[in-house]
C-alpha angles and dihedrals in degrees: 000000000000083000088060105045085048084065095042088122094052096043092058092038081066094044094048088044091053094043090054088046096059093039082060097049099051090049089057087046093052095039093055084045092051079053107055089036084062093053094048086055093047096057091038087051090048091049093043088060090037083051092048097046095057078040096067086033089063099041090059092044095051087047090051092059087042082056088046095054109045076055088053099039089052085040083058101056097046093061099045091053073047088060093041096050095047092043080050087052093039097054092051091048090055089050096043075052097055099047089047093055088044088053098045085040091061116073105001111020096221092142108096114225102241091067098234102163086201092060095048097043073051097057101035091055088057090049090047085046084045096058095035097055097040093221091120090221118181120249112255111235117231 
């Protein structure tokens, strides 16, 4: 034990050495990991903003087919009061139609059967030529 406390200064030169070693050490070790923790920041920063910008991306464009689709969907319904109102027209056509080819079916049958307007617009003008010439010609058969 003399012998030790004789060497008291060397022996705390050695413990002081080997303190400040492993605070070294343990300073090396917390700077690399700083490092590494910063770029790990840095990545996670540049993917944040990468993040936020596809985020706004999306939201436009979700607000754009919101935007389509209220305009379809209008589109849509115009055409659809479009359909209604020619089925309306069609069906009293059809009736106008019916009543006409009762009527030119009375009393001198000139309306053909198959219902071909042409055909009798076609007739009927030969009829009208007929009369007006005088010539009584006879109505061509189609």
């Amino acid at each position: 034990m003399t012998s030790l406390l004789a060497n008291w200064k060397l022996i705390l030169i050695l413990v002081l050495t080997a303190l400040l070693a492993s605070v070294g050490f343990l300073y090396k070790n917390s700077v690399e990991t700083v490092g590494q923790l910063k770029e790990a920041n840095g990545a996670l920063s540049r993917s944040l903003q990468q993040a936020e910008v596809d985020k706004e991306r999306l939201q436009a464009t979700v607000e754009g087919n919101a935007k389509l689709s209220e305009a379809d969907s209008l589109k849509q319904q115009e055409i659809q009061q479009q359909v209604t109102q020619l089925n309306k027209t069609i069906a009293q056509l059809k009736s106008s139609n019916n009543i006409l080819k009762k009527k030119a079916n009375g009393p001198n049958q000139a309306c053909q059967s198959d219902g071909s307007d042409v055909e009798l617009s076609d007739d009927l003008r030969l009829q009208l030529e007929s009369v007006y010439k005088g010539s009584g010609i006879s109505q061509s058969s189609k």
